[in-house]
C-alpha positions in Angstrom: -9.5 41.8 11.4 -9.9 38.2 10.6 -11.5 35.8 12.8 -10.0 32.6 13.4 -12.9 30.7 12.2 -12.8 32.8 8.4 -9.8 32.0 8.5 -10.0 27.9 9.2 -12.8 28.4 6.5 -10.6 29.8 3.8 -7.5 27.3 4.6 -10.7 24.2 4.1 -11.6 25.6 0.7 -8.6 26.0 -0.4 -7.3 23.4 -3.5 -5.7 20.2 -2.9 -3.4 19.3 -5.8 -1.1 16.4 -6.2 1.4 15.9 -3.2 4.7 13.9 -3.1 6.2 13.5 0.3 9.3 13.2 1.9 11.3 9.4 1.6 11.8 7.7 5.2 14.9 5.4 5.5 14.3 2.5 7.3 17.4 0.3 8.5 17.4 -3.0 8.0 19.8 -5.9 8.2 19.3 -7.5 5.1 19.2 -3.7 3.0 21.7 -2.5 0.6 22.5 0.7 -1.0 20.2 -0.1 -4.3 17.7 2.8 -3.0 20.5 5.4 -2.9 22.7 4.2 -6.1 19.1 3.2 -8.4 16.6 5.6 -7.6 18.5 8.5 -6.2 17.3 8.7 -2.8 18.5 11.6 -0.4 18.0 9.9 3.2 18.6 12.2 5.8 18.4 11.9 9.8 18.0 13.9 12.7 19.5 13.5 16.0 17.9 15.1 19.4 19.7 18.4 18.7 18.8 18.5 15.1 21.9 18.5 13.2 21.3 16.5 10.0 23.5 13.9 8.7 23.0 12.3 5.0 22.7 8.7 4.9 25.6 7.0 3.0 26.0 3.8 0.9 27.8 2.1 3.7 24.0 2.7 5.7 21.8 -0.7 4.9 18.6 0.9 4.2 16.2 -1.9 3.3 12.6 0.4 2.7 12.2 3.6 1.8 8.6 4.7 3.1 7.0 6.9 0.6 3.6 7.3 1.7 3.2 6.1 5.5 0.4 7.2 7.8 1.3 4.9 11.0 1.6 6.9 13.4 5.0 6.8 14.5 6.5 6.9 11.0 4.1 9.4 9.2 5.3 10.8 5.5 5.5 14.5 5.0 4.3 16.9 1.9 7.2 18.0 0.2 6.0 20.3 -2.8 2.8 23.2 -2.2 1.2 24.9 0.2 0.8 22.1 2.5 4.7 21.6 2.5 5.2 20.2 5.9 2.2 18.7 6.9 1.6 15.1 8.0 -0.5 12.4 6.2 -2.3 11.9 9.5 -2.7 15.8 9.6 -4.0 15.9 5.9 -6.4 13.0 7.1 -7.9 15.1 9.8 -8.0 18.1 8.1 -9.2 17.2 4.8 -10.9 13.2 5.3 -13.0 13.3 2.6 -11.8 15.9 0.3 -8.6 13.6 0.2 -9.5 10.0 0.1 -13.2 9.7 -0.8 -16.6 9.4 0.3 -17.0 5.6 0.3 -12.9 5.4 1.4 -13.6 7.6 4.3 -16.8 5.4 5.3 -14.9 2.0 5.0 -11.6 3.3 6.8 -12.4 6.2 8.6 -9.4 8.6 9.0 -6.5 5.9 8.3 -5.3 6.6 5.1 -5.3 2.9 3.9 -2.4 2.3 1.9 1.4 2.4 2.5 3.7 2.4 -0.3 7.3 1.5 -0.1 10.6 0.9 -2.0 12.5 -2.0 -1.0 15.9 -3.5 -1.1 16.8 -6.6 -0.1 20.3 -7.2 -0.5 20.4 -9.9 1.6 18.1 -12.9 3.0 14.6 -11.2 3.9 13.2 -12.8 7.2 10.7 -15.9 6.6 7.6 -14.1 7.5 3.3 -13.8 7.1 0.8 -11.4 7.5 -2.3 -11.8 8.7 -5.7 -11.0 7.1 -8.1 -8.3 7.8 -10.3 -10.5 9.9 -7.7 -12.1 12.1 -5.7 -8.5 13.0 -9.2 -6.8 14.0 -9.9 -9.5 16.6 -6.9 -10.0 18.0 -5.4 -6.4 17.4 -7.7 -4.2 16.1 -5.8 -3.1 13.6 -5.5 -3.8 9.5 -4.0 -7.2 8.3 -1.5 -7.0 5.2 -1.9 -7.5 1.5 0.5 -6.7 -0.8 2.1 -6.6 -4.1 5.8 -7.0 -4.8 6.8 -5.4 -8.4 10.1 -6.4 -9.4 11.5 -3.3 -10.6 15.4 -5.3 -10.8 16.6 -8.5 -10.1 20.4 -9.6 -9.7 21.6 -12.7 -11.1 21.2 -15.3 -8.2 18.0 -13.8 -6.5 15.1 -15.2 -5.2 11.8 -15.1 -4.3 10.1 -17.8 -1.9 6.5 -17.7 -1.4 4.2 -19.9 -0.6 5.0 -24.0 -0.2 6.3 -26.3 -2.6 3.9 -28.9 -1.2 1.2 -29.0 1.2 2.6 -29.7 5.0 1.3 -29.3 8.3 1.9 -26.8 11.0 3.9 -29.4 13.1 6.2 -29.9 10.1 6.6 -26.2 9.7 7.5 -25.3 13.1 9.9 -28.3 13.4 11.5 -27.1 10.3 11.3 -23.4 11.4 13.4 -24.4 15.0 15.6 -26.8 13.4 16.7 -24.6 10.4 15.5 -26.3 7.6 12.3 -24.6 6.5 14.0 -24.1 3.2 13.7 -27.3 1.9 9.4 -27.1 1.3 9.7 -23.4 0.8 8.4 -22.5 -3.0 11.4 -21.1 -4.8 10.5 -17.9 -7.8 13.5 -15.9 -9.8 12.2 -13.2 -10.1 12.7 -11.1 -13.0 12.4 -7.4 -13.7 9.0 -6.6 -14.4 7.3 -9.6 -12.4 4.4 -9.2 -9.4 3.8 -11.4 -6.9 0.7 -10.5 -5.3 1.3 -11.7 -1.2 -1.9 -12.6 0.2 -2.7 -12.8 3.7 -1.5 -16.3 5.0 1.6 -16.6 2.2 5.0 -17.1 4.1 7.3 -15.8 2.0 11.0 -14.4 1.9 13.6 -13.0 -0.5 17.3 -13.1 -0.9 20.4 -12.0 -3.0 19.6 -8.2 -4.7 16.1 -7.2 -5.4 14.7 -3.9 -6.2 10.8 -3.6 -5.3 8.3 -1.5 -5.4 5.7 -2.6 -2.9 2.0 -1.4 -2.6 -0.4 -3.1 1.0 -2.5 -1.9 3.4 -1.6 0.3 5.9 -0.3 -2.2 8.7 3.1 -3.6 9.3 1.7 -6.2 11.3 4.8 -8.9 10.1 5.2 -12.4 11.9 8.7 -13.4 11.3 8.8 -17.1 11.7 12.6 -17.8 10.9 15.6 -15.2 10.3 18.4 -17.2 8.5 19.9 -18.1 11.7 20.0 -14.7 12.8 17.7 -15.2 15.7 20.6 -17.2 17.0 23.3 -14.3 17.3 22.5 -12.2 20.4 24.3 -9.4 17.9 21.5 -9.8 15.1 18.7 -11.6 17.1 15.0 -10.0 16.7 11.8 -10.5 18.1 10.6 -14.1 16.2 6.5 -14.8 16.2 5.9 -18.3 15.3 4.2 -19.3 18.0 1.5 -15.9 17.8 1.3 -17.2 13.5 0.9 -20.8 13.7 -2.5 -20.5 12.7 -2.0 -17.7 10.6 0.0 -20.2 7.8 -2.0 -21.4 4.2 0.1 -24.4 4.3 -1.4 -26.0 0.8 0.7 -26.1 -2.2 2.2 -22.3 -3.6 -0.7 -21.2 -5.8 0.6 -20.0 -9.2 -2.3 -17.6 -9.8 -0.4 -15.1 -7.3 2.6 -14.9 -9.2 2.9 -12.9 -12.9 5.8 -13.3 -14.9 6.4 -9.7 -16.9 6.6 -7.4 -18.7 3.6 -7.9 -19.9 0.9 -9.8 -19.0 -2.8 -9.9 -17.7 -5.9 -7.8 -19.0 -4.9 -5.4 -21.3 -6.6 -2.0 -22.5 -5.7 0.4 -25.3 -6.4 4.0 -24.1 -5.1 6.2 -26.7 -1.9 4.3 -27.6 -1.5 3.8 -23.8 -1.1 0.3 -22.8 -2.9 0.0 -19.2 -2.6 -4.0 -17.3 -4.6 -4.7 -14.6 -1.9 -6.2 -12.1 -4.3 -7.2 -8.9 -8.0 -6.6 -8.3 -8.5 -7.5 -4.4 -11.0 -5.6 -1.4 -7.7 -3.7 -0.5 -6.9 -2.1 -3.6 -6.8 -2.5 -7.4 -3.2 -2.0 -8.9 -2.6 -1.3 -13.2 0.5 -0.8 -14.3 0.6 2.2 -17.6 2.8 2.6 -20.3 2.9 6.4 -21.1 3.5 6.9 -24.4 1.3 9.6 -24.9 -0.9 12.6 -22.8 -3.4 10.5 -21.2 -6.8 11.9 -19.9 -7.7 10.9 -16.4 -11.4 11.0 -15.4 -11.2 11.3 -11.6 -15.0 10.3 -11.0 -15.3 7.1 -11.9 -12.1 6.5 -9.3 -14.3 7.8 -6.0 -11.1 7.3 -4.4 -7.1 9.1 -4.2 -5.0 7.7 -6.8 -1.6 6.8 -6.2 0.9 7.3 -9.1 4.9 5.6 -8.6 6.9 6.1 -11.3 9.0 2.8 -12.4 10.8 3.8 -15.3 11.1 7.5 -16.9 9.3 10.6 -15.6 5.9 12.1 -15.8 3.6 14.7 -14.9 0.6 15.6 -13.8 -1.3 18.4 -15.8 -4.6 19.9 -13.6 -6.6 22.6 -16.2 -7.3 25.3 -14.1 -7.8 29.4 -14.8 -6.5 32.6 -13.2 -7.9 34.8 -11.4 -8.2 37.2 -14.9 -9.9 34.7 -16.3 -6.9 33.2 -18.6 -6.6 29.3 -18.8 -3.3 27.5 -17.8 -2.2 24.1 -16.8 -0.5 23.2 -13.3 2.8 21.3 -13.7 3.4 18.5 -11.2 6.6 16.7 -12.4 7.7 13.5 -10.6 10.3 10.8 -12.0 11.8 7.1 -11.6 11.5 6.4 -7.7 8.9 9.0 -6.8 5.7 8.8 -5.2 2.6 11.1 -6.0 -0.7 10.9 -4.4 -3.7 12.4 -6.5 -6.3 13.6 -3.9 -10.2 12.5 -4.3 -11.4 15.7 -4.9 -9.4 16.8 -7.9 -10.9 17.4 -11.4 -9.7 15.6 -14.3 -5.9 16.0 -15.5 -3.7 14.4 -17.6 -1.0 12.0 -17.2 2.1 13.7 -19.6 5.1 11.5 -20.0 8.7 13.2 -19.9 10.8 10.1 -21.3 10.4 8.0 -24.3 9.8 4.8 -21.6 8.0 5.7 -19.0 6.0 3.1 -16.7 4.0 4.2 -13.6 1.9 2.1 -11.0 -1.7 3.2 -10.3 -3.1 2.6 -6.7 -6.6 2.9 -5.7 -8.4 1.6 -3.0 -12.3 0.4 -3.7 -13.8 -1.0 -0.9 -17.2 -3.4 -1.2 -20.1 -1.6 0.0 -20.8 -2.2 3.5 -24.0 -4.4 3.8 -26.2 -4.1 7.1 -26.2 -7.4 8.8 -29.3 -6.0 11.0 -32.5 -8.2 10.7 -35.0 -7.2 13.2 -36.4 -10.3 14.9 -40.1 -9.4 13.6 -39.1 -10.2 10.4 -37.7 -13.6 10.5 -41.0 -15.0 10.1 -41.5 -13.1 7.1 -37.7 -14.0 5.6 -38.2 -17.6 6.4 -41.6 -17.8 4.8 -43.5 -18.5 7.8 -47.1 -17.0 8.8 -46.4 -12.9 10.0 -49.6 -11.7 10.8 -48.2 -10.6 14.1 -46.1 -8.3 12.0 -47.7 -5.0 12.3 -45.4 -2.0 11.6 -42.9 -1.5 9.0 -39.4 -1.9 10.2 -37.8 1.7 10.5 -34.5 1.8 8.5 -33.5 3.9 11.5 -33.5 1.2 13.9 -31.3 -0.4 12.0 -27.7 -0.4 13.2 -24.7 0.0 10.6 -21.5 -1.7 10.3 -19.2 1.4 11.6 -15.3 2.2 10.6 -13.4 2.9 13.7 -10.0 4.5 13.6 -7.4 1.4 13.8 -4.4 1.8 15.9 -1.0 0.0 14.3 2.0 -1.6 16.2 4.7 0.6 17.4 
């Protein structure tokens, strides 16, 4: 008989592989039916005695969720072995193995990203995120970066982000009760193929038929500051948060360097015929944008991190080298197209990136985080740092006594 703990042992060792998960739907008032009718989505709901009903087009779903560990609203594996299985269960099963040594260190067992789709059909609540800094103290939880890729845009749509002059907070919050925010708002058409990277602090919005593909931290820690006039209706009102953002706002001028018009653009690398653009290098994650044109060799080691592939345009797959158990050599096949989501664990050995269509576009995800400096100075050896006399200074300082900067599981907003 086995025991239970060979048999925990075997299920550890076991291969990760590339994973896609299951889409979640989420209801909003400004969605559409773009994530249905463009990318093909299936959204299917549950009530409390499990009978299933499929989502129709006359259902506003503004986000799809396609890799979400928040608790509440955790993705599922939908292809392998580990079919079924939460994120957050992955996570505490498999920390390192999944995301990375230095990953694991910086976020403990959050996975740190959350990738969406979204579609917003109609106007997008006026809104900001805080940073990193700001949610730990006053939440202790992740603040919010993102990046918007514009993966359509309808005639008559458009981004705001950022102001179109500097103003002060009294102005803003005036302008956000009496309705006319709008007016120093900075106003972008967007185009297919543009990013706008949000930073921390940007109030931004969107309105009139967007398709996006959207990569951030894993928060959704949103301050809505102004809905349209929605916040009016006692049919349509929501929670507003200006007064918790107020000091939350960049109010200088809309910075251009956040915004990229496409297709193509930035720092470009040629990898074998591939065209690879660095989209957004920030502490949260680094974002490229590839043009598969050709089999393209990924070296997972110099990643030290998951990678997160969503196809834009196309189809691809993910070819792992691997041999059988009579010795023979044969590649694994992990297909995924336009609209889908696939998350490369740490721990896998090189594959290749195969394209299946003659224009196929994927975004690549990773997260790198800076390398956590120790802050500790032990007060013996001020003396010494500032150049002063330190002959009182006799023992070495222990590296042990030290005391590290620690990652703490975060907890997110229900």
């Amino acid at each position: 008989m086995v025991s239970r703990e060979n048999v925990n042992t075997m299920y550890m060792e076991k291969k990760l592989y590339p994973m896609k998960f299951v889409s979640i739907a989420s209801r909003r008032p400004w969605g559409g039916s773009a994530l249905v009718n463009k990318l093909g989505k299936k959204f299917v709901e549950c009530d409390e005695e499990g009978n299933e009903t499929v989502l129709g087009e006359d259902v506003l779903i503004g986000e799809s969720w396609e890799l979400a560990d928040m608790g509440i609203e955790d993705s599922v594996v939908e292809n392998g072995w580990l079919a079924g299985n939460t994120i957050s269960e992955l996570m505490e099963t498999y920390l390192e193995r999944l995301v990375g040594e230095k990953v694991m260190n910086h976020y403990g067992s959050q996975f740190p990203l959350l990738i969406k789709f979204l579609d917003i059909n109609d106007k997008l609540s006026v809104q900001v995120h805080p940073d990193d800094a700001i949610a730990a103290e006053r939440y202790d939880q992740l603040g919010k970066a993102e990046i918007w890729y514009v993966m359509d845009a309808q005639p008559g749509a458009v981004v705001y982000a950022g102001f179109n002059r500097e103003v002060s907070a009294q102005e803003f919050y005036d302008r956000c009760k009496n309705g006319t925010v709008d007016e120093v708002l900075n106003v972008i058409t967007p185009k297919k193929g543009d990013v706008i990277f949000i930073t921390p602090g940007t109030v931004h919005a969107a309105d009139g038929g967007i398709l996006i593909a959207e990569i951030q931290e894993s928060s959704d820690m949103t301050f809505r500051l102004y809905d349209w006039g929605r916040e009016f209706d006692p049919a349509t009102a929501r929670k507003m948060h200006l007064d918790e953002a107020i000091d939350v706002i960049n109010y200088k001028a809309f910075d251009p360097a956040i915004y990229r018009k496409g297709p193509l653009w930035g720092e470009e690398s040629q990898e074998e015929d591939h065209m690879i653009q660095n989209l957004v290098e920030c502490p949260q994650f680094n974002v490229s944008k590839i043009k598969l044109t050709d089999p393209l060799h990924i070296y997972t080691e110099k990643f030290e991190s998951f990678i997160v592939y969503i196809c834009l345009e196309g189809a691809a797959s993910i070819q792992v080298p691997s041999v059988k158990e009579n010795g023979e050599a044969y590649m694994e096949n992990y297909e995924f197209k336009k609209g889908e989501t696939i998350m490369v664990p740490a721990d896998m050995p090189d594959f290749f990136l195969v394209p299946r269509d003659t224009e196929t576009l994927l975004l690549e995800a990773v997260t790198r985080p800076a390398e956590e400096v120790d802050g500790y100075i032990d007060p013996e050896t001020e003396a010494f740092l500032e150049g002063e006399d330190y002959e009182g200074l006799e023992d070495e300082v222990d590296d042990e006594s030290s005391a590290p900067a620690g990652a703490s599981p975060l907890n997110f907003f229900n």
